[in-house]
Structures are given as C-alpha cells and as structure tokens.
PDB file with SEQRES, HELIX, SHEET and CRYST1 records, atoms N, CA, C and O in Angstrom:
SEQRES   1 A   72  UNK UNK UNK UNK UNK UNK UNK UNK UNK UNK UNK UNK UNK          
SEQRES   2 A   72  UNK UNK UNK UNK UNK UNK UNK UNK UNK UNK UNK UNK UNK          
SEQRES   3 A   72  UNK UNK UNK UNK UNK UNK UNK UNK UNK UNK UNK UNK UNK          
SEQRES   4 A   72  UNK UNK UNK UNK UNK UNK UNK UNK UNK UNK UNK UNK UNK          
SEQRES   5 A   72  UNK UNK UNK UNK UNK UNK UNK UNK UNK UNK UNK UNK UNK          
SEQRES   6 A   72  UNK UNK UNK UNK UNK UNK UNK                                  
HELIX    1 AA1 UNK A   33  UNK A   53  1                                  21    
SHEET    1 AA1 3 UNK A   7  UNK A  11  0                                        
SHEET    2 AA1 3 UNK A  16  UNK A  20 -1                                        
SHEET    3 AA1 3 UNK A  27  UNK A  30 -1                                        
CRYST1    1.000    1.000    1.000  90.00  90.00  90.00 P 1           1          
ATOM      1  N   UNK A   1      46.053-109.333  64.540  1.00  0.00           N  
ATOM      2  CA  UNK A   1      46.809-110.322  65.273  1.00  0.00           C  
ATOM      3  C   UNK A   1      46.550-110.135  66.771  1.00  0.00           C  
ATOM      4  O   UNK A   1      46.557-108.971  67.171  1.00  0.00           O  
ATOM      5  N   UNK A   2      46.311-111.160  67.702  1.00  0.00           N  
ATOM      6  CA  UNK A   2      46.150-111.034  69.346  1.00  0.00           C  
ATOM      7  C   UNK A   2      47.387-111.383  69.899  1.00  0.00           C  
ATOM      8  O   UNK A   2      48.050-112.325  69.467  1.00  0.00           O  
ATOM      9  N   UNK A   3      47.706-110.725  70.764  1.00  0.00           N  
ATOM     10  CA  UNK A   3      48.603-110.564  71.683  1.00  0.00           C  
ATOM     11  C   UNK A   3      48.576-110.628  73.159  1.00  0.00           C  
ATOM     12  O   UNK A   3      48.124-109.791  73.940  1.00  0.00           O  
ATOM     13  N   UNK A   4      48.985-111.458  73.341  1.00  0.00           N  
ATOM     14  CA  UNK A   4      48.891-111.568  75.387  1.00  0.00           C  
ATOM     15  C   UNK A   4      49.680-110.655  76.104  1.00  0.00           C  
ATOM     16  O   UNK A   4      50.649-110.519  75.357  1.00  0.00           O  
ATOM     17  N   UNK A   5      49.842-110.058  76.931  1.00  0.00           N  
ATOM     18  CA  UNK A   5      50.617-109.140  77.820  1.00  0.00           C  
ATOM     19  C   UNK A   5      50.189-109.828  79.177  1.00  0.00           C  
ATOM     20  O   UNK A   5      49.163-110.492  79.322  1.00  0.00           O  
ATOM     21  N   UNK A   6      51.231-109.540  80.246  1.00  0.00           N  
ATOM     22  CA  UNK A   6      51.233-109.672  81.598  1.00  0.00           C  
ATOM     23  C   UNK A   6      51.310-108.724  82.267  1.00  0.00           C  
ATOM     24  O   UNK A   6      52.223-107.904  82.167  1.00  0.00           O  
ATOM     25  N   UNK A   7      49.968-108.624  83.424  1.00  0.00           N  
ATOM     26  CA  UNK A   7      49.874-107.547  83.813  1.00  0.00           C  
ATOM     27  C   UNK A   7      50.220-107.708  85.397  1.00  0.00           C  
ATOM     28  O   UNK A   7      49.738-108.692  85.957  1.00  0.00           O  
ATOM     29  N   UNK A   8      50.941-106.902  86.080  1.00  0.00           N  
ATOM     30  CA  UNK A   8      51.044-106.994  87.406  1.00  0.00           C  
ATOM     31  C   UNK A   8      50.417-106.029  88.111  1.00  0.00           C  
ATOM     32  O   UNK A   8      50.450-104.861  87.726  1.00  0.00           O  
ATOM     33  N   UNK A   9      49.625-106.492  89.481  1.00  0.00           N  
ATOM     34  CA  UNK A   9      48.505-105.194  89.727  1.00  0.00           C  
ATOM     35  C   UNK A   9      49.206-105.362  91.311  1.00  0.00           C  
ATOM     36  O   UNK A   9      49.673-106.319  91.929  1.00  0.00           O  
ATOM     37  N   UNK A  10      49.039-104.094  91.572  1.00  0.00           N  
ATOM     38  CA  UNK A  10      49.891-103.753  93.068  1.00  0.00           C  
ATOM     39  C   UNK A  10      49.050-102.880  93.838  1.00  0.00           C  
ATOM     40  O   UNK A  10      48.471-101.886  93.400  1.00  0.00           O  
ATOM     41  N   UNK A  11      49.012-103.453  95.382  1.00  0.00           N  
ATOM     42  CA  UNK A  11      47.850-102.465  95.972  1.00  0.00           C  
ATOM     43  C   UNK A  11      48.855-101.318  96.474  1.00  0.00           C  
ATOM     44  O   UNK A  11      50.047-101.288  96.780  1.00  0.00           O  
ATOM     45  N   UNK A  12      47.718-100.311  96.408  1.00  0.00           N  
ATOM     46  CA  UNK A  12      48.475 -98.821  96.872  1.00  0.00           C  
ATOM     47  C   UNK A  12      47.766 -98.666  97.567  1.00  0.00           C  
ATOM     48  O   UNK A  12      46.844 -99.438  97.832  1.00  0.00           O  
ATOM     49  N   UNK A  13      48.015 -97.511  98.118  1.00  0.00           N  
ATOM     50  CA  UNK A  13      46.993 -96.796  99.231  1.00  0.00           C  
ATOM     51  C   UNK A  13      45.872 -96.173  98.442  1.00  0.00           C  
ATOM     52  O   UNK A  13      44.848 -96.057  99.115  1.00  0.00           O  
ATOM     53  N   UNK A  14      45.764 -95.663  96.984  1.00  0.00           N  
ATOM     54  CA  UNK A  14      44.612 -95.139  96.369  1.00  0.00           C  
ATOM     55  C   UNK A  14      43.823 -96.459  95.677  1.00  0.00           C  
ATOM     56  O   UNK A  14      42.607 -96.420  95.493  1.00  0.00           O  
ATOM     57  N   UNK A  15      44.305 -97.153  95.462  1.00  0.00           N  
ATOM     58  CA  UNK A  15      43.506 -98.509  94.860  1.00  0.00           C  
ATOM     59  C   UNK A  15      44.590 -99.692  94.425  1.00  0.00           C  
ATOM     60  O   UNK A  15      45.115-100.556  95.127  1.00  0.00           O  
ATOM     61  N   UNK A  16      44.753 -99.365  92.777  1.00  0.00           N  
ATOM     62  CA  UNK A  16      45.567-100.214  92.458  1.00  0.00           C  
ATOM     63  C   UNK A  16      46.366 -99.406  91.476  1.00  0.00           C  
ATOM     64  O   UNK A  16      46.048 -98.279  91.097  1.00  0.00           O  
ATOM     65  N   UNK A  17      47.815-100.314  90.958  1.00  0.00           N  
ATOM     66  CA  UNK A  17      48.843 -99.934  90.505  1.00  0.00           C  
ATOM     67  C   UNK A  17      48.986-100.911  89.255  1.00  0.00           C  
ATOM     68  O   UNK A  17      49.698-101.864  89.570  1.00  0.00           O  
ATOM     69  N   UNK A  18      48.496-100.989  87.812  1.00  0.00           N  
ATOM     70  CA  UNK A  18      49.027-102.556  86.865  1.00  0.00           C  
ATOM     71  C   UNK A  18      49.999-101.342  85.820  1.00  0.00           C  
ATOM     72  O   UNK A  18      49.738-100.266  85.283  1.00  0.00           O  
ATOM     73  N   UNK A  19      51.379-102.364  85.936  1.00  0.00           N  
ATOM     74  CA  UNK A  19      52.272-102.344  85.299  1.00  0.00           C  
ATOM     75  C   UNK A  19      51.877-103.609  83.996  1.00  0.00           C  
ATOM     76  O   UNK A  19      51.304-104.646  84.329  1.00  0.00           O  
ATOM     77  N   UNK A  20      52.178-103.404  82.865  1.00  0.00           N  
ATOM     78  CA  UNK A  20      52.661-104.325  81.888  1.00  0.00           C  
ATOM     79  C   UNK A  20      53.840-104.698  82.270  1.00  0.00           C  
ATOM     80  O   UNK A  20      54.719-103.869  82.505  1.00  0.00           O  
ATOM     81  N   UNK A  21      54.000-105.830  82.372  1.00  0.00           N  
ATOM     82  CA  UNK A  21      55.612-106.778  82.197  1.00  0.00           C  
ATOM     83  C   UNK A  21      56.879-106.522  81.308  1.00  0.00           C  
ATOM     84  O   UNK A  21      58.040-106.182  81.533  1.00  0.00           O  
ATOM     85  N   UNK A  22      55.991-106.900  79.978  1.00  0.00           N  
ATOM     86  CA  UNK A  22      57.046-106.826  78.698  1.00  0.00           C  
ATOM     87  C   UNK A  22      57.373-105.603  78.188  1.00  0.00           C  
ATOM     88  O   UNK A  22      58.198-105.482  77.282  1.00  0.00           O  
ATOM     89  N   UNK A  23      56.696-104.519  78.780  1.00  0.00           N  
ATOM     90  CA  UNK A  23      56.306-103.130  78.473  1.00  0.00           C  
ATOM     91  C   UNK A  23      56.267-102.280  79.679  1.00  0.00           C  
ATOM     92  O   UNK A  23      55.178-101.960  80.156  1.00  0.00           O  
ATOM     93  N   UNK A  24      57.485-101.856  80.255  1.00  0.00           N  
ATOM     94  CA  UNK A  24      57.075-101.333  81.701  1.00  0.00           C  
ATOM     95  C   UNK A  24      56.116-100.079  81.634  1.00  0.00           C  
ATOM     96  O   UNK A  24      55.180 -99.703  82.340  1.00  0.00           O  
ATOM     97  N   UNK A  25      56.796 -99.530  80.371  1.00  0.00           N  
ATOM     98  CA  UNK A  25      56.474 -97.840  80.222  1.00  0.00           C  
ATOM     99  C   UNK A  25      54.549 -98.144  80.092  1.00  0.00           C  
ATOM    100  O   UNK A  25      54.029 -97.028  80.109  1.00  0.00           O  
ATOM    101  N   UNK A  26      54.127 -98.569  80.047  1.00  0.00           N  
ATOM    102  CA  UNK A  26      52.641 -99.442  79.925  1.00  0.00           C  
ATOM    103  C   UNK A  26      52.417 -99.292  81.572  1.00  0.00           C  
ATOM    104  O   UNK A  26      52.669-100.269  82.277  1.00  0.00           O  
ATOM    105  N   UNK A  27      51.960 -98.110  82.144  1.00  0.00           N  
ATOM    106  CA  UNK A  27      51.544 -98.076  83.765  1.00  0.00           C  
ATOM    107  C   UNK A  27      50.596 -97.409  83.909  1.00  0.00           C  
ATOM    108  O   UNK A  27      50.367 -96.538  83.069  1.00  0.00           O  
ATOM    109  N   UNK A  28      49.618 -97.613  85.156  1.00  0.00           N  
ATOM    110  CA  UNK A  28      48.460 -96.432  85.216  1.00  0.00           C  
ATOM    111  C   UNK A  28      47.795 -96.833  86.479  1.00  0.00           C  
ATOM    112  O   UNK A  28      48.160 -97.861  87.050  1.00  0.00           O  
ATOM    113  N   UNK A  29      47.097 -96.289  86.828  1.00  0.00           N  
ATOM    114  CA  UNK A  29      46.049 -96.614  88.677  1.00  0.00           C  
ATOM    115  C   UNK A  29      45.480 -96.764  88.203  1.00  0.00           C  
ATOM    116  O   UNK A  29      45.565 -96.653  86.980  1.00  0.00           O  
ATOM    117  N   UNK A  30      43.693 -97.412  89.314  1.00  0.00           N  
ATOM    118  CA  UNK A  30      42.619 -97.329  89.278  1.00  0.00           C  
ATOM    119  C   UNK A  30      42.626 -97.267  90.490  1.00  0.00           C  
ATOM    120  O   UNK A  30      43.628 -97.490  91.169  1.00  0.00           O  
ATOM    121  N   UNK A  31      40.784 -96.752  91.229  1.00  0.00           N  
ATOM    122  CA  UNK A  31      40.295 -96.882  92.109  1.00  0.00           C  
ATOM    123  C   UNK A  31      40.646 -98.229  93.023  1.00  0.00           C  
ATOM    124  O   UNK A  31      41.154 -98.276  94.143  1.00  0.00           O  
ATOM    125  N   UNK A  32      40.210 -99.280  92.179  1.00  0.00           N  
ATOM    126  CA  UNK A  32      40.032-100.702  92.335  1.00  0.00           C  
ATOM    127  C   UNK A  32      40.702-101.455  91.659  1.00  0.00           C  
ATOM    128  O   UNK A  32      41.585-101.027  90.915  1.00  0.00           O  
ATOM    129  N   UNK A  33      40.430-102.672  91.777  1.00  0.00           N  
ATOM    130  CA  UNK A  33      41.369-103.507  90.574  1.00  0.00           C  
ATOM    131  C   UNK A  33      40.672-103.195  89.363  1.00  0.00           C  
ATOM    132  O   UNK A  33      41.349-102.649  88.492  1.00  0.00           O  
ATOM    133  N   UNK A  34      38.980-103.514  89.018  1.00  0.00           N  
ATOM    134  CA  UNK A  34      38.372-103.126  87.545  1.00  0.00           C  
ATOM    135  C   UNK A  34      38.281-102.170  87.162  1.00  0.00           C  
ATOM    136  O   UNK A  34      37.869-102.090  86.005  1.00  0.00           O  
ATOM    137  N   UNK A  35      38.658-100.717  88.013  1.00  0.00           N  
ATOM    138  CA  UNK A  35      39.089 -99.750  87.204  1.00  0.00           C  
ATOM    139  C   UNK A  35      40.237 -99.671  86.466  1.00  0.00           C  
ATOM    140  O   UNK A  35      40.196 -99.249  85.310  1.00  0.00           O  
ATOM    141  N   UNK A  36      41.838-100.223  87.276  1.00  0.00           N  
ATOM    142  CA  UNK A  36      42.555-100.542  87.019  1.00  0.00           C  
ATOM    143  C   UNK A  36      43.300-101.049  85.536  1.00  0.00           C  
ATOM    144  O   UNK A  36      44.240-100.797  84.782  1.00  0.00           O  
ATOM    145  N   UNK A  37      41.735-102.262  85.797  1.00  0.00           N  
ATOM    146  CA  UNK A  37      42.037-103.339  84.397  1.00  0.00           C  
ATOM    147  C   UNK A  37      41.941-102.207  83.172  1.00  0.00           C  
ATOM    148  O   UNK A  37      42.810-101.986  82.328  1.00  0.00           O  
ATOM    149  N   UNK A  38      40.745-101.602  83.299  1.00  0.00           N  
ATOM    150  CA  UNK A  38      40.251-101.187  81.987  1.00  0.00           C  
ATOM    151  C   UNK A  38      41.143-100.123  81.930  1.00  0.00           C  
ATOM    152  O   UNK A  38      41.604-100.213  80.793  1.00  0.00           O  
ATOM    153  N   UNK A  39      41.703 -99.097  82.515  1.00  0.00           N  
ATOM    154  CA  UNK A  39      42.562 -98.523  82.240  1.00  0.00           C  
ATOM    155  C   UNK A  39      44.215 -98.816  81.920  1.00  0.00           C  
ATOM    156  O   UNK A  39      45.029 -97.962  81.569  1.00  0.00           O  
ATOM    157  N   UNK A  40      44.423 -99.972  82.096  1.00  0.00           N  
ATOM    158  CA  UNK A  40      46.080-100.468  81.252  1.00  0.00           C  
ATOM    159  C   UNK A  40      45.555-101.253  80.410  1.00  0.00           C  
ATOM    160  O   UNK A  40      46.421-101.663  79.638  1.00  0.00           O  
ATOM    161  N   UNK A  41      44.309-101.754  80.139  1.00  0.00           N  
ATOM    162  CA  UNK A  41      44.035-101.818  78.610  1.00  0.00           C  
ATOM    163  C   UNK A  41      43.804-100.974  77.439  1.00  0.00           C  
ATOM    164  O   UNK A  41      43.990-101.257  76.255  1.00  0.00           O  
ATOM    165  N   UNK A  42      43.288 -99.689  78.058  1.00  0.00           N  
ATOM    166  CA  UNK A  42      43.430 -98.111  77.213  1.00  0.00           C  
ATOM    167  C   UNK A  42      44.719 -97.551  77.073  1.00  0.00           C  
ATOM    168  O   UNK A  42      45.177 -97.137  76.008  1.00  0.00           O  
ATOM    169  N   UNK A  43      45.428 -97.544  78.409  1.00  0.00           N  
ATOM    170  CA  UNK A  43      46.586 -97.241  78.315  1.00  0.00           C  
ATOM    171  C   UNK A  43      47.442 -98.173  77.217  1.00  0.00           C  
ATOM    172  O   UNK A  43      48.206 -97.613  76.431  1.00  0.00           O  
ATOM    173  N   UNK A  44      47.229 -99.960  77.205  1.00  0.00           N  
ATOM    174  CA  UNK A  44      48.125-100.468  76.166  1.00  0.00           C  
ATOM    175  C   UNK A  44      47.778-100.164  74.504  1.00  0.00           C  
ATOM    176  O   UNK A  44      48.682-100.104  73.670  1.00  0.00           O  
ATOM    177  N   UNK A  45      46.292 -99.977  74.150  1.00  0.00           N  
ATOM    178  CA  UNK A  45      45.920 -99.514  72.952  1.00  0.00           C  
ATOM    179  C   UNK A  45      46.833 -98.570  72.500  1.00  0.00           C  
ATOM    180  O   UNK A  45      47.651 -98.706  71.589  1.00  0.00           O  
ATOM    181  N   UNK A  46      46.620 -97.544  73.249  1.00  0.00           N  
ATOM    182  CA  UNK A  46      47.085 -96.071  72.967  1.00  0.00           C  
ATOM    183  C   UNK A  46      48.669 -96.205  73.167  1.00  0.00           C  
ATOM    184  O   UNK A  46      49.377 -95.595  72.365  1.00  0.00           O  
ATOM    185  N   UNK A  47      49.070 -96.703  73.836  1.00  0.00           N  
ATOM    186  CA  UNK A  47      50.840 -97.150  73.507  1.00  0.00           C  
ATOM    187  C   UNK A  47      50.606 -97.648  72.117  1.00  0.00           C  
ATOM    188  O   UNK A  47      50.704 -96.810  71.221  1.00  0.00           O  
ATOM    189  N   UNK A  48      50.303 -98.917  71.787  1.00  0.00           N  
ATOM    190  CA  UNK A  48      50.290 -99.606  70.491  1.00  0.00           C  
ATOM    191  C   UNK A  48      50.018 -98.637  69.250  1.00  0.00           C  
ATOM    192  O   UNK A  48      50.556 -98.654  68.143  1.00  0.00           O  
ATOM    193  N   UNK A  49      49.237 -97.966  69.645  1.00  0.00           N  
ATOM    194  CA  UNK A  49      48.768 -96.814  68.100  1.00  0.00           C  
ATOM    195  C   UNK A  49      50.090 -96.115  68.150  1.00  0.00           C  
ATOM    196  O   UNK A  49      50.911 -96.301  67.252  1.00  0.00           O  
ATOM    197  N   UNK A  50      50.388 -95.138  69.389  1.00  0.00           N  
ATOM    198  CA  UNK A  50      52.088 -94.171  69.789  1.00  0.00           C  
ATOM    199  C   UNK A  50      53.119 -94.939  68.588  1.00  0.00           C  
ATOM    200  O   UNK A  50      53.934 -94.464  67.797  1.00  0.00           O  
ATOM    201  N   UNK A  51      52.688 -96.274  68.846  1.00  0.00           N  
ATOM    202  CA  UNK A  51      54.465 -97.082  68.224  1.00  0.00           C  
ATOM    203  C   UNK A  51      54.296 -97.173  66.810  1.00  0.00           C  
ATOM    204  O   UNK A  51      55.137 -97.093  65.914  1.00  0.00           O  
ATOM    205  N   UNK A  52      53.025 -97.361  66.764  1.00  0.00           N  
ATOM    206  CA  UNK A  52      52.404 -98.138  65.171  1.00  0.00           C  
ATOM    207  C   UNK A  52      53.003 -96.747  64.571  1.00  0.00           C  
ATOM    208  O   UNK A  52      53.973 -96.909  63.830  1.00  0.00           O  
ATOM    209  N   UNK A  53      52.585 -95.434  64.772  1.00  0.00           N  
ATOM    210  CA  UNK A  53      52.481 -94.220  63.925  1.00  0.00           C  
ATOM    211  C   UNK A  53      53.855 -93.924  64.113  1.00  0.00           C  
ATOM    212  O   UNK A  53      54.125 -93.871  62.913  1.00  0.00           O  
ATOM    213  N   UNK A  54      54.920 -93.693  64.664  1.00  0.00           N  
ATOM    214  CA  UNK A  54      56.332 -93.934  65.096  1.00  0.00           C  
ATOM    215  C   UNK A  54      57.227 -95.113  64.437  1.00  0.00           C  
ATOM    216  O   UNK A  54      58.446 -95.117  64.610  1.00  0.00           O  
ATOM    217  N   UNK A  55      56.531 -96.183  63.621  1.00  0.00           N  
ATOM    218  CA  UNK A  55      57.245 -96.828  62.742  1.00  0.00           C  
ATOM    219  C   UNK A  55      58.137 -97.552  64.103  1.00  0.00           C  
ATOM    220  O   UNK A  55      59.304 -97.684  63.735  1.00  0.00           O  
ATOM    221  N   UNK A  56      57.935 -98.100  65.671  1.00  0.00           N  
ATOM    222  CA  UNK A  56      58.621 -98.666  66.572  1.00  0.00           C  
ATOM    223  C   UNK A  56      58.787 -99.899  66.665  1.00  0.00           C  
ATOM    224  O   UNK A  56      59.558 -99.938  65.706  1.00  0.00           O  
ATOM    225  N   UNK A  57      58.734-100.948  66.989  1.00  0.00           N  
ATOM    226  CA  UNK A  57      58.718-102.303  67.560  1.00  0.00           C  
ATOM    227  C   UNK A  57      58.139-101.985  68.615  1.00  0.00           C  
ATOM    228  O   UNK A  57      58.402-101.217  69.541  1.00  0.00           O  
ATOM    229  N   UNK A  58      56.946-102.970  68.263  1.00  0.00           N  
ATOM    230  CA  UNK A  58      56.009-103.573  69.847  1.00  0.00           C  
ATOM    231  C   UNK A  58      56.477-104.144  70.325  1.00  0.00           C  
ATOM    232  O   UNK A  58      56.941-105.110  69.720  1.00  0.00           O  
ATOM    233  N   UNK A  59      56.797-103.982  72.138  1.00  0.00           N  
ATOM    234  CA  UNK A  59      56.966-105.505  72.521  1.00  0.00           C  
ATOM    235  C   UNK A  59      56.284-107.070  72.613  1.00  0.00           C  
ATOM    236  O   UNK A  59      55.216-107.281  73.188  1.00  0.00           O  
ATOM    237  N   UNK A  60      56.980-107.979  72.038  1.00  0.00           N  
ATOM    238  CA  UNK A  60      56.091-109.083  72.285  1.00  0.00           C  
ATOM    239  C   UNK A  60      55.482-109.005  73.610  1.00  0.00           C  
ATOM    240  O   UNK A  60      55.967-108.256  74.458  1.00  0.00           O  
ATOM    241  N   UNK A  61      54.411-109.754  73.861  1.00  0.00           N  
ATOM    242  CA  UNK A  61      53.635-110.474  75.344  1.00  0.00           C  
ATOM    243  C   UNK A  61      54.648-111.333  75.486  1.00  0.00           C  
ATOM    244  O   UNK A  61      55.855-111.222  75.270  1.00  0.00           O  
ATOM    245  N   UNK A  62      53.648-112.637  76.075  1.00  0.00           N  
ATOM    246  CA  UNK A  62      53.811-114.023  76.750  1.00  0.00           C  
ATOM    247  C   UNK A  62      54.805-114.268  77.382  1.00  0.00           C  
ATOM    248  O   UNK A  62      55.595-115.158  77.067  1.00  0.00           O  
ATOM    249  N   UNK A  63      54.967-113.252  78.729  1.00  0.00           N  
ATOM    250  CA  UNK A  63      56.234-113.056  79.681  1.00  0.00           C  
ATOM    251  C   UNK A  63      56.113-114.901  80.477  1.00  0.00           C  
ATOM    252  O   UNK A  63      55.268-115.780  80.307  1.00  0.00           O  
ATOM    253  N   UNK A  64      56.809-114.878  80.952  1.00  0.00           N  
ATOM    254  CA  UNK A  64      56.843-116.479  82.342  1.00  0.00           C  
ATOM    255  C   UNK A  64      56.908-115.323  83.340  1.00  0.00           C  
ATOM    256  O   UNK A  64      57.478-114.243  83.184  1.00  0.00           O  
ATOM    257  N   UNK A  65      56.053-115.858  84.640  1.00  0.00           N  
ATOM    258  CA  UNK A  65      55.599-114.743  85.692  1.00  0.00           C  
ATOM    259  C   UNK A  65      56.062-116.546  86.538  1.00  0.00           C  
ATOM    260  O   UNK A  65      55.698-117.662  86.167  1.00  0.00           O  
ATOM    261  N   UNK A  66      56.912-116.179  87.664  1.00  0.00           N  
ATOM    262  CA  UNK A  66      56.629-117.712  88.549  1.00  0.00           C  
ATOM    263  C   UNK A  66      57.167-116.894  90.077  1.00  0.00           C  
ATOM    264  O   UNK A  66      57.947-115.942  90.076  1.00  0.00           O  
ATOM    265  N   UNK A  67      56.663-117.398  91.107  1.00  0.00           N  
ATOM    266  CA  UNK A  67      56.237-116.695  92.165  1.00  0.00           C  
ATOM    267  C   UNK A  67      57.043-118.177  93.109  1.00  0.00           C  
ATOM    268  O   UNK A  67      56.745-119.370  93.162  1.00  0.00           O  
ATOM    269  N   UNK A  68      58.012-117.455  93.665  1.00  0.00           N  
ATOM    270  CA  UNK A  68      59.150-118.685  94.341  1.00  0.00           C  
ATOM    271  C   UNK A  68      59.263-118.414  95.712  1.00  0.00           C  
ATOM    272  O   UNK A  68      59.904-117.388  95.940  1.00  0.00           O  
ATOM    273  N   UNK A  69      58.869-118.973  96.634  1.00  0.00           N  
ATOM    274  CA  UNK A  69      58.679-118.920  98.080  1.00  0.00           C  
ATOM    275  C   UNK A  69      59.921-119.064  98.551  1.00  0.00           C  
ATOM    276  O   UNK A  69      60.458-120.077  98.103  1.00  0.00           O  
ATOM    277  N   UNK A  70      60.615-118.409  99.320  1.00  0.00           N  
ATOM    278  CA  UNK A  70      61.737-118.438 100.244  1.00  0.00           C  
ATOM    279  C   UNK A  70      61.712-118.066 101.571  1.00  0.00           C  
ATOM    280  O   UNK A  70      61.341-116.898 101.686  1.00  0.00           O  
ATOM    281  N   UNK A  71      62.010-118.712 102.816  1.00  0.00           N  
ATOM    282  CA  UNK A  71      61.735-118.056 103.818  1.00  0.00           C  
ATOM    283  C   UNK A  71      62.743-117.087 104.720  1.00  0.00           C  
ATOM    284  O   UNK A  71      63.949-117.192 104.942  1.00  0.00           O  
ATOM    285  N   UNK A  72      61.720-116.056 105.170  1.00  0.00           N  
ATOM    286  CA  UNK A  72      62.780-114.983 105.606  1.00  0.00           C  
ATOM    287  C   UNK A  72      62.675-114.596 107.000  1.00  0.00           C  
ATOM    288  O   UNK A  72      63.450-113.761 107.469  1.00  0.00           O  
TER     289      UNK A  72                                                      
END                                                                             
C-alpha cells in the first residue's frame, strides 16, 4: 500500500532539519536539502518496520499544510 507523508524541511546552521508532519517522532538532518530527503525517507522506513514488528498503528499521511500570511 503507498502512503503520502508531509515533510517539513527547516534551514539550520548545519544544513537542513525535515520533520514528518503526521509523525513528529520521524526527524533527522542532512548536509543539504538531498541529503536531508534521503535520510527522513530511511528514517520513515525504519520507523514503519519499529511499528510493524511492535504490532503499533502507523500514522496515516495526507496532512493539509496551508501557509497564511499575516502582517507583523
């Protein structure tokens, strides 16, 4: 079965920061953003196997992400 997740990527001072959305505990750096990527996609595998063998509930994906301008 495929599953969507939302990933939020945050610059740091070492590169980058992607949190999963629906899954906070789902976190990790990279250098860059494409190190980044590929590592909270290893990181979400290896959560998913953790839960599968743990008998857990996955969290669903398909968060709403909406980005609302206010001025300050």
């Amino acid at each position: 079965m495929l599953n969507t997740y939302t990933v939020r990527y945050i610059k740091i001072s070492t590169g980058y920061m992607g949190q999963v959305i629906e899954w906070p505990e789902v976190i990790t750096e990279g250098k860059d953003l494409e190190e980044c990527r590929e590592m909270i996609y290893d990181a979400l595998k290896e959560m998913i196997e953790a839960y599968r063998q743990q008998n857990l509930e996955i969290p669903t994906g398909r968060a709403l992400i909406e980005q609302i301008p206010i001025e300050i």
